[in-house]
C-alpha positions as CSV (number, residue, x, y, z in Angstrom):
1,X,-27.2,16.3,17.5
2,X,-24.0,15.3,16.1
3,X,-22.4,11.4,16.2
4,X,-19.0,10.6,16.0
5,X,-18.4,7.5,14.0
6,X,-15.8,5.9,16.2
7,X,-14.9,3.9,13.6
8,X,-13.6,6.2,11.7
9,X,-11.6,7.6,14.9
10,X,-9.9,4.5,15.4
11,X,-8.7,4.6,12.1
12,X,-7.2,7.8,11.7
13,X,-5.7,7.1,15.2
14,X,-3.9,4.1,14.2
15,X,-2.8,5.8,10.6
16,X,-1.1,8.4,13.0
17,X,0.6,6.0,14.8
18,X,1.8,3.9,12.4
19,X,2.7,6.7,10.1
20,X,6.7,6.5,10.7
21,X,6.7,2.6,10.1
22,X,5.1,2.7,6.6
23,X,5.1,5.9,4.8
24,X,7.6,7.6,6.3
25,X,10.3,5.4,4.5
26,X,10.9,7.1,1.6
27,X,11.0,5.3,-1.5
28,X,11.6,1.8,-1.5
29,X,10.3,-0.8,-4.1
30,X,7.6,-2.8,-3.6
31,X,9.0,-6.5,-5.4
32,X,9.5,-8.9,-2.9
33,X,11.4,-10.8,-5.6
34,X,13.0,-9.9,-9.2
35,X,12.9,-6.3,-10.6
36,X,9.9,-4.0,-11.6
37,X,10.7,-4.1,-15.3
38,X,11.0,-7.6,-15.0
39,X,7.9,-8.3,-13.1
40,X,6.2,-5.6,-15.2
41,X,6.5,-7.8,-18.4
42,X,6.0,-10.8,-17.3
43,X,2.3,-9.7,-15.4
44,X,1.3,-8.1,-19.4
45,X,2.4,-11.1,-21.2
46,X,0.5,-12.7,-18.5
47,X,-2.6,-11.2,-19.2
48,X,-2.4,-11.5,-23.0
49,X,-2.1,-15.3,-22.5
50,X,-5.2,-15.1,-21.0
């Protein structure tokens, strides 16, 4: 006998749904603040600190 995991229904469901909001959107760029190349540096010489 076969089981559906619901679970994994639900998600894909809601995925679809909320396709157009997130993905759909082409490219934008995830900083909230400063540029990637920026952010980029700082986050190695970060970790090099450490």
């Amino acid at each position: 006998m076969f089981h559906k995991n619901v679970g994994a229904e639900v998600n894909l469901a809601l995925a679809q749904e909320n396709y157009a909001t997130v993905w759909a959107q082409g490219h934008t760029m995830a900083e909230r603040t400063g540029d990637s190349t920026t952010n980029f540096i700082a986050w190695v010489v970060e970790l090099r600190q450490k």
